[in-house]
N, C-alpha and C positions, 0 to 999 in steps of 0.2 A: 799869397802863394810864394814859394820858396821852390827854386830849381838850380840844381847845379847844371844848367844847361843854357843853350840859346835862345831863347823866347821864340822868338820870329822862328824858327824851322822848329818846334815840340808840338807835333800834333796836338799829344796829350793835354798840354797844358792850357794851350789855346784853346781849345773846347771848354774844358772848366771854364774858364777864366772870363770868355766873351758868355758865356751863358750866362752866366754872374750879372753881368755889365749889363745884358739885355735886358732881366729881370729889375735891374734898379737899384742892384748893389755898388759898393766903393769897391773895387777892385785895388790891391798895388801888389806886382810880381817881382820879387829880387831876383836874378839871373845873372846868366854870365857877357861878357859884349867879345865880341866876335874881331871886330876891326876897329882900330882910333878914327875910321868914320864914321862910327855910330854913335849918337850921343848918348851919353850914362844918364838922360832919363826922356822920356817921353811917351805920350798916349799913341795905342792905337786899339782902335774898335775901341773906345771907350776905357783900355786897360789901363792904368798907368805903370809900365818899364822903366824899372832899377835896372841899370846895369852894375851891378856892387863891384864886381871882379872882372879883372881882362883874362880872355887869353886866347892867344893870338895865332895860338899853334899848339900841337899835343907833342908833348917829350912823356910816354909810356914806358921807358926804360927796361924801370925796376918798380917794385911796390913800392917802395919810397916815395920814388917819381911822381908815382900815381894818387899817393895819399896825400904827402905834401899840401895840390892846390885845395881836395876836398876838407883838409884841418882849416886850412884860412877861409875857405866858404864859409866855414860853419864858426866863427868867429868873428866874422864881419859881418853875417845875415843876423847873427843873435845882437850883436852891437846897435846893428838896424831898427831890430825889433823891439829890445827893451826902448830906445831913443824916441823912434817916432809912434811908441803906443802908448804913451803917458798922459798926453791929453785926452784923445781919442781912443780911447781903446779898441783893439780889434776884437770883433766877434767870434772869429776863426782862424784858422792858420792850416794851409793846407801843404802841405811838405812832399816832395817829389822827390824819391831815392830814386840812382845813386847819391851819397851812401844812405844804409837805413838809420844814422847817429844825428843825421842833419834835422832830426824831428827835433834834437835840441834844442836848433837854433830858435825853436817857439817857445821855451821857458819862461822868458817874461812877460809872454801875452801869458801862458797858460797859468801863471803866478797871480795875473790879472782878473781871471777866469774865463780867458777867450777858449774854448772847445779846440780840438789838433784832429787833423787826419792824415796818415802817411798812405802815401801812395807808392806800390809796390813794382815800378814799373819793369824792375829785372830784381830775381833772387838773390842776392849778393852773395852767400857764400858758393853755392856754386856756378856763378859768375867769377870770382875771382878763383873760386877753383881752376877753370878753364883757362883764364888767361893768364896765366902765372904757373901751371902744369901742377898744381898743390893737391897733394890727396885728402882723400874726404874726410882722414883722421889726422891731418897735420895741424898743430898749432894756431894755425894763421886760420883755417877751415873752420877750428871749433871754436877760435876766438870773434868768428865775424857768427857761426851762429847764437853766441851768447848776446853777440852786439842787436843781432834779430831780435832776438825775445824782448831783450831789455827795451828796446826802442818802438816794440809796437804795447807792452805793457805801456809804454810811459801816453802813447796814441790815444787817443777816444775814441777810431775808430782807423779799420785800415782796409784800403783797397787795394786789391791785388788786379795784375793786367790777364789773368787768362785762371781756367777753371782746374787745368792741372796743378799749377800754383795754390790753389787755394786749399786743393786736398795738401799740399806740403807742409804749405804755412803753419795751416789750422793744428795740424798732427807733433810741433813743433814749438810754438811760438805764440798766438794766441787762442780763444775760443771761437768757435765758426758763427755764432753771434755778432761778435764784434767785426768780423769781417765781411766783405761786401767783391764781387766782380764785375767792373768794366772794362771788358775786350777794349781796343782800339776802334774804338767805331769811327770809319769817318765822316765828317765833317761834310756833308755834300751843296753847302755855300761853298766850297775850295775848291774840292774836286770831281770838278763834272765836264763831260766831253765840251770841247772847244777847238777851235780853229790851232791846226797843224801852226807849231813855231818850227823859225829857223833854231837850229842847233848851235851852227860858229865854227862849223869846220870847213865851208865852202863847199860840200858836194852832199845834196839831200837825194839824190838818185837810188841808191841801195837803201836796204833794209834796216833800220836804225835799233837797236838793242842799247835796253836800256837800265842802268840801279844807280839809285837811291841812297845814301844810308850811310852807315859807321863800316869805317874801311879796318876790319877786326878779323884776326883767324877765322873766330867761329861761323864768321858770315859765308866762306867759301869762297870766294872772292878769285882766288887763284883758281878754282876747278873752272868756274865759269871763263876763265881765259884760254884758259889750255883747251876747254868745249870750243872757243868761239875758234881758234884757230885750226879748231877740225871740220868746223862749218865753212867756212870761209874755202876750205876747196869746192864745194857744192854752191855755194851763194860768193864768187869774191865780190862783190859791192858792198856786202853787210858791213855793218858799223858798228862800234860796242862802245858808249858812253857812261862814264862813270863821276858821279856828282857824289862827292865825300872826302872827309878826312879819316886818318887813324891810324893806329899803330903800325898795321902791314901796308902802310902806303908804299913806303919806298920800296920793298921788297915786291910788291903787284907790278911795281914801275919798272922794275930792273926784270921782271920775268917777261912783262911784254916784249921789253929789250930786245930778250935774248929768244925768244920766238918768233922775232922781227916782224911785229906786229903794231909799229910805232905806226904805219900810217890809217890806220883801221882801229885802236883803240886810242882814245883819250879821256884822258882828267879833267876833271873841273874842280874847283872850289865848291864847300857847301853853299846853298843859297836859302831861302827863306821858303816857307809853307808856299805860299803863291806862287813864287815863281816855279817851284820845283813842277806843280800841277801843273801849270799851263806847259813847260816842257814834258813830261809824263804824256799830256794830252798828243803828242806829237812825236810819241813814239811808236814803235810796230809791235815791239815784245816787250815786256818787264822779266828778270829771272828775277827768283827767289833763291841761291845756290848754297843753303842754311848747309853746320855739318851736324849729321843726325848724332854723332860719336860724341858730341862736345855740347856746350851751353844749349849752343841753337838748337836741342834738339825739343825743346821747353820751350825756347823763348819764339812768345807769336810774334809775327813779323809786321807790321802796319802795313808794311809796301805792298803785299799783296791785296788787299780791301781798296789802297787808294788806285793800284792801277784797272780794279774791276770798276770802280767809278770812273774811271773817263774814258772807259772802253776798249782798254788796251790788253789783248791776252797776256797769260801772264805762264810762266814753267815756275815750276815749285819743287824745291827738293821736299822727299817723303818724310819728313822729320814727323814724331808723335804728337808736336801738337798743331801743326797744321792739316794733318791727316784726321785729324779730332774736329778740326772747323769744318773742315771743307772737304768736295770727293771732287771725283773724275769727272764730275758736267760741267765745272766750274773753274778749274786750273788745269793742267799737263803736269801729272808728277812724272818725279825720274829717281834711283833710287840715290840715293844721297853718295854723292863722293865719285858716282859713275861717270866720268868727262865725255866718255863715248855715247852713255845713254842719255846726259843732258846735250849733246850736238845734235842729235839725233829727234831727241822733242823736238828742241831751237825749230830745225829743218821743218818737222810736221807741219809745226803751228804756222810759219810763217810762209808755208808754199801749200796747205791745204787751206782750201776756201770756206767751203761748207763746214769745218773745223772750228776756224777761226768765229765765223758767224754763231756757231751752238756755242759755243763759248764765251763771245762777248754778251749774248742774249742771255743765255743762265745766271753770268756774273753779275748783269744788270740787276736780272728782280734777287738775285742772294741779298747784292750791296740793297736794296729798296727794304729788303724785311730787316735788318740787321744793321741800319745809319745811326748815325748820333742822335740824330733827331725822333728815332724812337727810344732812345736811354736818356738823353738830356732831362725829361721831369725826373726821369727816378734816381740822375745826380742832384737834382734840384728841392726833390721833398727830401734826400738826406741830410743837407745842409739844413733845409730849416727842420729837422726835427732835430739835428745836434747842439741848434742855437736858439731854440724854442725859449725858454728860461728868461735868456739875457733880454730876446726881445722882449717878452712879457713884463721882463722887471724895468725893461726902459719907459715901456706903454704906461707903468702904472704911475 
């Protein structure tokens, strides 16, 4: 597997990956390492982690900025791969966009006749549409969706992360044959109700509010601050903890600032799939404060599935496709961008009783019909009917 990401905190990846390893496969994932306390290589669950590339921090600038580290990705992972599949040859190669070009870096397995599959986990042209303010007929727009086509043509096969995606993809870029959807399901060995953690701010008495995630425009990030600081006259003990990196960091940090909200909201560093769960598990609220106007308005959010698994309500902005998973027994929406009408859920959920209980109880059996572990075979029989052949030709 191939990710321009953090192994340790990629939901996504870690499902594949350890299902693989379960079944009896050789797993090895190139990724990115996070801090020079991680080592650049070692097992876990069975996986074996590459760390190929550091990086240590995000400078989002400009595009440049941004494309820069993913060109040396994709140059170091394809160095990786033609290097260490020459004896052994790999069976597969499974490729996790951003970007959708990094299916490259499988070239010399696929030269080899290892099978590719690119995973779709965000649309890239209108993902960098959004974060970059670029119109949908600009240059840059029609040059990443020619980069689409061309990178899942080069695929054997491609999965996309949600089923509005799939109508886009398929209408664009390849045949609806070739293409396949697996939501984010989660993982319910990670995240499942557990014993309240301490946080690390010293005072667990208020109400603790909680996200997850890529610290990015599109996430809303900023509505959810200016909400909490409307909350905070009705509830001041509440707490708004934020676990992430990313572009609008410093700017989330200077608005706290300047709503004088330094003692009641804090930052953390990203942390790893586990550990993130076990604090999730120990919070009171999760928001989702996606902006319906922008990227988020397409892209499904994981954070909401994981905080239905450990039994944490959760507010939702009403973006199109989480209004497409899921209704009103299940989350609190609020209309997207509203800071009044997200303070105003906040309050509901977290001082109605009998609320909160129909809500963690729906969430529950949603998350039970809709886990990983009901999609895991039907990742499982794709794989081996992609590589059916190779095994056969080794059995003979």
């Amino acid at each position: 597997m191939v990710t321009h990401s953090f192994y340790e905190g990629d939901n996504r990846v870690i499902r594949y990956a350890e299902a693989l390893a379960e079944q009896g496969d050789q797993v090895e994932v190139l990724a990115l390492r996070r801090s020079p306390q991680l080592p650049l290589a070692e097992t876990i669950n069975g996986v074996t982690v590459h760390r190929i590339q550091d990086r240590f921090g995000k400078g989002e600038g400009s595009a440049w900025s941004y494309l820069w580290p993913l060109l040396r990705f994709l140059f170091v992972s394809m160095r990786w791969v033609g290097a260490n599949g020459r004896d052994e040859k790999f069976d597969l190669v499974h490729v996790h966009n951003i970007p959708d070009f990094l299916v490259f870096s499988a070239w010399p397995a696929k030269r080899r006749g290892a099978r590719l599959i690119l995973d779709i986990h965000d649309i890239v042209p209108e993902f960098f549409a959004s974060k970059f303010g670029a119109g949908p007929q600009s240059l840059l727009v029609r040059a990443l969706r020619l980069i689409e086509s061309v990178s899942g043509g080069f695929a054997d096969h491609v999965i996309l992360s949600n089923h509005l995606w799939l109508d886009k993809y398929t209408g664009r870029s390849a045949p609806a044959e070739k293409c396949s959807v697996f939501i984010n399901n989660v993982d319910r060995t990670i995240f499942v109700p557990q014993e309240r953690q301490a946080h690390g701010d010293g005072d667990d008495d208020g109400p603790l509010i909680l996200f997850p995630g890529g610290l990015q425009w599109h996430q809303g990030l900023d509505i959810a601050i200016r909400a909490f600081a409307l909350l905070r006259r009705q509830l001041p003990a509440a707490r708004f903890h934020v676990y992430g990196d990313g572009s609008s960091k410093r700017d989330l940090v200077q608005l706290v600032d300047e709503l004088g909200l330094n003692d009641s909201v804090r930052f953390f560093d990203p942390l790893s799939l586990r550990e993130i769960s076990r604090l999730m598990a120990g919070a009171d609220l999760g928001v989702v404060p996606k902006r319906a106007d922008s990227f988020g308005n397409e892209a499904y959010s994981t954070k909401i599935m994981e905080y239905m698994s450990v039994g944490v309500p959760v507010v939702v902005s009403a973006t199109r496709v989480d209004r497409y998973y899921f209704d009103d027994s299940v989350v609190r929406f609020f209309p997207s961008g509203d800071e009044e009408a997200l303070a105003r859920a906040m309050l509901e959920v977290l001082t109605d009783a009998r609320l909160r209980e129909s809500m963690i109880r729906n969430a529950t059996a949603y998350v039970e019909r809709n886990s990983w572990e009901r999609r895991k075979a039907d990742y499982l029989r794709l794989v081996d009917s992609l590589i059916a052949d190779r095994v056969a030709a080794k059995a003979a």
